[in-house]
N, C-alpha and C positions, 0 to 999 in steps of 0.2 A: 766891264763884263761882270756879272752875277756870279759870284762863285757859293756863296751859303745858301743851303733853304729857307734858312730865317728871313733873308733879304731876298729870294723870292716870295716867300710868303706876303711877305709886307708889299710885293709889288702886286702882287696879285690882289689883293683886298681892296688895293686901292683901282685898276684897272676893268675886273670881271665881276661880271654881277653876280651875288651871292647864291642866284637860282641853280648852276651848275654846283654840284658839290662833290668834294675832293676824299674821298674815304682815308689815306695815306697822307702827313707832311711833308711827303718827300719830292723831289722834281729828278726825272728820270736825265740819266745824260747818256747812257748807252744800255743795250740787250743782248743776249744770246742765249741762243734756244730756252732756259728755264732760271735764266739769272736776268738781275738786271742793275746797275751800279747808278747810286744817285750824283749830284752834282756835286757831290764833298769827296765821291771815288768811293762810298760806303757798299759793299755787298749785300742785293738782298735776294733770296731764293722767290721764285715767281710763284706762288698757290691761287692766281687771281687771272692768268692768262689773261689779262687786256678784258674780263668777263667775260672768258669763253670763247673768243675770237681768237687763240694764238696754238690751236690745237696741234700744230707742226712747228711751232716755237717760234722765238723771238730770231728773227734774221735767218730763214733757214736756205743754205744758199743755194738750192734749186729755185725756191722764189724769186734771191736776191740776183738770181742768173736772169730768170725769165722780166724780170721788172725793166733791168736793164735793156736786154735787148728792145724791149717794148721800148726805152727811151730813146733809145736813138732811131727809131722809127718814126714815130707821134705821139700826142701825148694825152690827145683832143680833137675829135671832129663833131659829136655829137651822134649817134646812132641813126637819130630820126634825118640827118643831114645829109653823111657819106655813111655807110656802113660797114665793116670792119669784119675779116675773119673767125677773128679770136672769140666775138661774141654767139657765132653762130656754134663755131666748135664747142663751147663753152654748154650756150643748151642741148648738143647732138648729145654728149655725154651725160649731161645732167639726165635727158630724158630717159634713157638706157637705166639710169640708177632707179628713175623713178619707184618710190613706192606702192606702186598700184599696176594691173595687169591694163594693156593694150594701149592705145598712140598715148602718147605725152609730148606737150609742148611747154614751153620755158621762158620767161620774160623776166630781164634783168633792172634791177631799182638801186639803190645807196644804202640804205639804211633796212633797220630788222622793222622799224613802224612803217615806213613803206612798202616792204612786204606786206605783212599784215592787213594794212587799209584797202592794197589793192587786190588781197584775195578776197576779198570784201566784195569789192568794187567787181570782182569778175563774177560772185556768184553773185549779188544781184542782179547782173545781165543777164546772165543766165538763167535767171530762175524770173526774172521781172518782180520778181517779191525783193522786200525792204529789212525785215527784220532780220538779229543777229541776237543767240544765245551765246553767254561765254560763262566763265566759269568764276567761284568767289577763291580771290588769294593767284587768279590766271596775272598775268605782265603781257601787255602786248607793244607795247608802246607810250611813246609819250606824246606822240602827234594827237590832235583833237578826237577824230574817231580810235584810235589808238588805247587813247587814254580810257577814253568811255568803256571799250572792251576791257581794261585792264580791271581788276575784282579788290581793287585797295584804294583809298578812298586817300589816305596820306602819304607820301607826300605829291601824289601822281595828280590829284582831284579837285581834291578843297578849294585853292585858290580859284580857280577858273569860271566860275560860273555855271552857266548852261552849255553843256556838252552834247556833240549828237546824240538823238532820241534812236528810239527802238531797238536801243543796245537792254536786255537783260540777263540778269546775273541766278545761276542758281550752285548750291553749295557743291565742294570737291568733294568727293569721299575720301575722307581720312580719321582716324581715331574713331570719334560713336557715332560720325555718318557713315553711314553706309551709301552701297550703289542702289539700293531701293529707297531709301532716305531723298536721294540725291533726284533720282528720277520720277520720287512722287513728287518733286516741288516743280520741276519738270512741267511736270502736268498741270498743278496750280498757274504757274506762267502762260499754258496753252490753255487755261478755261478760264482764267481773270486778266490779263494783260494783250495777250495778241494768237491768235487761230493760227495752226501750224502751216495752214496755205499760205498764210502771208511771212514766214519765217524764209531769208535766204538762205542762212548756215550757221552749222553750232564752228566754234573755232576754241580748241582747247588744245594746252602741251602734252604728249605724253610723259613729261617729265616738268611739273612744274621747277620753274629757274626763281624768280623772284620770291614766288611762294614759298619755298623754303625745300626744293629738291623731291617734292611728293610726287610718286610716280603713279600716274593715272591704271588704274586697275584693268588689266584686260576684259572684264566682265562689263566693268562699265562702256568702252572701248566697243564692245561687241555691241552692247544694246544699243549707245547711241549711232551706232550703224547701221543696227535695225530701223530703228527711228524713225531716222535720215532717209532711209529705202521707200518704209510708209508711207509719208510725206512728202518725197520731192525735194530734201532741204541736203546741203550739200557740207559737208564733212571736211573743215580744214585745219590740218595736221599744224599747228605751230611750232617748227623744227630750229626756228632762229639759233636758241641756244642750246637744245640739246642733240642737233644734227651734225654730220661728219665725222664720223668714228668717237662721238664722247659717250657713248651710252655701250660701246662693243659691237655696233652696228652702224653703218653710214646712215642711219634714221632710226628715230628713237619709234618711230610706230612699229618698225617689223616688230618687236618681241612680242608684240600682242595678235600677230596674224589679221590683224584689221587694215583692208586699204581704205586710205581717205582720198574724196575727191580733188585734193588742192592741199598746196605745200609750200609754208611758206619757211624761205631760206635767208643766212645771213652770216653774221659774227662768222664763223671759221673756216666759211667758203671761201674767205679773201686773201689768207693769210697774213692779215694786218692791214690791206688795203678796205676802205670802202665800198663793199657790194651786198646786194642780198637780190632776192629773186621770187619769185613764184612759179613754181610745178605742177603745171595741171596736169587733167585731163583733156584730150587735143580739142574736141567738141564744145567743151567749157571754156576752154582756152580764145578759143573764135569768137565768142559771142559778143566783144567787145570790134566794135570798130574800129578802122586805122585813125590815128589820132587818140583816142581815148585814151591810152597809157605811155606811159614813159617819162623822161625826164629830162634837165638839160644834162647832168653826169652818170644818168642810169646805163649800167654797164659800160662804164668807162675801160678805157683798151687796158690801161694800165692794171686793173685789178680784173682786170679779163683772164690777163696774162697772170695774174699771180694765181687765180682762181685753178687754171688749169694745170699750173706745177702742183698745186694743193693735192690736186687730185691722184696726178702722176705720184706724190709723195704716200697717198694714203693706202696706192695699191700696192707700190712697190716694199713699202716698210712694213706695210698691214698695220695701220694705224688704229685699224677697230678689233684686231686681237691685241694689239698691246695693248689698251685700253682696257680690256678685260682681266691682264695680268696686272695692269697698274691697281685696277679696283681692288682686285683681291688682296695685293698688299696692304689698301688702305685702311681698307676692310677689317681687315686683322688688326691690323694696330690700332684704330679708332678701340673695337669692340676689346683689345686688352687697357684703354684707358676707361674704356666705361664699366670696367669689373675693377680697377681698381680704386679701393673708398678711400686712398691718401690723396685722391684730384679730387679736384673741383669736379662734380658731379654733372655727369655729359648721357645722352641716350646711348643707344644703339645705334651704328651708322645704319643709314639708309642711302638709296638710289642707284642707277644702272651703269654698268661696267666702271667708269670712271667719274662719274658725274657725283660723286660722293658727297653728304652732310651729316653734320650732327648738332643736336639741341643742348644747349647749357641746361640743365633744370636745377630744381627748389635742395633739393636732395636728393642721396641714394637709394634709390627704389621706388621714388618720387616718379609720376609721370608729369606734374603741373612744369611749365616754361616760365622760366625764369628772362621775363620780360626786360628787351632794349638788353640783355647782358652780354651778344655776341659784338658789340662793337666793343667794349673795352679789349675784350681778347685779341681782336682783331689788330688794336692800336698796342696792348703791351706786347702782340708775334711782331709787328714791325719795327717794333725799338731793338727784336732781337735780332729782327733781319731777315724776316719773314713777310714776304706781302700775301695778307687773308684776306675774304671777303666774309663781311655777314649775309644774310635775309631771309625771307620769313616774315609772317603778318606780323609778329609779335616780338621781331628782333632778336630773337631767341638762337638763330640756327646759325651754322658756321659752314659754310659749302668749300670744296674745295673744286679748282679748276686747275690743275696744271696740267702743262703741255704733255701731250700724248708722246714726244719724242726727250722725254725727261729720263736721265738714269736713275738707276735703283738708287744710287749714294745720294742724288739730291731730291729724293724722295724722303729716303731716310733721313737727310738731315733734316729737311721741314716738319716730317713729323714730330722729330726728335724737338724742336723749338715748341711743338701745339705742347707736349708733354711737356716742356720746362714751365708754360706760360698757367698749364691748368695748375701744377705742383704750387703755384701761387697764389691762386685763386682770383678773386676780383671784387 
């Protein structure tokens, strides 16, 4: 039996292909709620939540209750074969949540890239048109159409070759773009590349995840809705990673008063299990024949069941006010290491409720990014016992994701580790 990471290490490089890549040296041996101890029994505080998938934490035992009972029920029939309760309960609630006014309907997938592809896949039907605008520094996935939407050419791109067509990219507003910057290139796409009659759907985060935490502006929000109305072309919400009480809302579009036609869901709807989904509109939702969608584990019972303890958890705890309280700590802390010039030189936090980041940069009072510099940090927080994530086009940002059901003391500790790590520098 394996008991060092080292000697996991070495088994792994010799067994997994190098394409999957491990941000952390460590091999996880157990969890709970915002902790998680490696295989040496090492302690490390969670700031990484699984990526945003563990928003009710590691083992939360309303989960660990509802999984159960699912197993001594079944564990597998396939949806499209026998069909199962839990999945039907599952979209009755989701739909009620929906972010947009009258019927919604609900269809469950595995993964946040099949989401995404197959809200794709829905408004093409619906509209018969082909094309998709997304956005530059968006993440949608890593699957073929997935990736093509995704606005980062490494490490998601490069290798692959030809990727599906009629995917185009126009800039996020952030820094010296603006939302009329953004939506004059807009236009450039609509009068040198493809006519908006033949556009299916723009598909943007309101909170970019991979991007580096950039929160889509309600202005912008609002026009490409206008747009969308213009046109024909249909509006969908990329909620994967920042839906389910992490932004202070169970979907990151309410802050912006904009409904989107389609909603694509994932990471924290499972509670650790594998699921994601799509939330339309019910009309949009039909336009796909029976057969067209689904999958052999799409909406599996087991993460059916954990899907809808998630829910029962988020109403009962009010997972998307604590989330608001949580930011606000972070909030403050982040912005007293970015006033103080004995650290390593970080911005202002940015993002919604809990969905927090911050950028390494050049110097103090410096705006330029200090490029690829949030992975060192990330690897000297986890030798202190901290698991961080970086991302950002430029490597530069340091996001935080812990669990929304995390106490104030393991908050503060974590923080307390970003501050020992910046006091070091890099």
């Amino acid at each position: 039996m394996t008991t060092t990471n080292q000697e996991l290490r070495a088994r792994r490089e010799r067994a997994v292909a190098r394409g999957v890549a491990t941000s952390t040296p460590i091999f996880a041996d157990r969890a709970l709620n915002a902790e998680v101890w490696d295989i040496e029994n090492r302690r490390y505080i969670d700031f990484a939540g699984g990526i945003a998938v563990l928003n009710v934490g590691h083992r939360h035992p309303r989960v660990m209750a509802a999984v159960q009972a699912q197993l001594e029920r079944f564990t597998h029939t396939a949806f499209q074969v026998s069909a199962y309760e839990s999945y039907i309960t599952l979209a009755e609630r989701l739909n009620l949540l929906a972010p947009f006014s009258g019927p919604a309907k609900t269809i469950f997938f595995t993964t946040g890239g099949e989401a995404t592809e197959n809200a794709v896949k829905i408004a093409r039907a619906a509209t018969g048109r082909t094309g998709v605008i997304a956005f530059c520094g968006g993440f949608h996935g890593r699957t073929l159409l997935a990736s093509a939407m995704t606005g980062k050419v490494r490490p998601y791109k490069k290798p692959f070759g030809t990727l599906p067509g009629e995917v185009y990219h126009i800039p996020f507003p952030d820094g010296d773009i603006t939302v009329d910057d953004s939506l004059k290139m807009l236009g450039f796409v609509f009068a040198a590349d493809i006519d908006p009659s033949h556009v299916a759907a723009i598909i943007i985060e309101p909170v970019q995840g991979e991007g580096g935490f950039r929160v889509a502006l309600p202005e912008l929000l609002h026009r490409l809705r206008q747009i969308c109305d213009a046109h024909g072309i249909k509006l969908i919400a990329d909620e994967v990673q920042s839906g389910f009480g992490r932004t202070g809302r169970m979907f990151a579009i309410t802050h912006s008063g904009v409904e989107p036609d389609l909603v694509a869901v994932a990471k924290s709807m499972g509670g650790g299990l594998p699921l994601s989904g799509v939330i339309g509109r019910a009309d949009l939702m039909d336009a796909v024949e029976p057969g067209g969608l689904g999958g052999t584990y799409a909406g599996a019972p087991l993460a059916c069941a954990a899907a809808l303890a998630v829910l029962d958890i988020m109403e009962e705890e009010d997972l998307p006010a604590r989330a608001n309280v949580i930011g606000e700590r972070m909030r403050a802390r982040v912005m007293q290491l970015h006033e103080d010039m004995t650290l390593l030189p970080i911005s202002a936090p940015r993002g919604l409720g809990a969905m927090i980041a911050f950028d390494i940069l050049h110097a103090h009072g410096d705006v330029r990014l200090r490029d690829n510099a949030a992975a060192a940090i990330c690897a000297k927080a986890c030798d202190k016992g901290l698991i961080l994530l970086s991302c950002g086009v430029q490597g530069a940002t340091i996001r935080i994701l812990v669990p929304l059901t995390a106490s104030d003391e393991i908050i503060d500790e974590g923080m307390d580790i970003i501050e020992q790590v910046l006091a070091g520098g890099c």
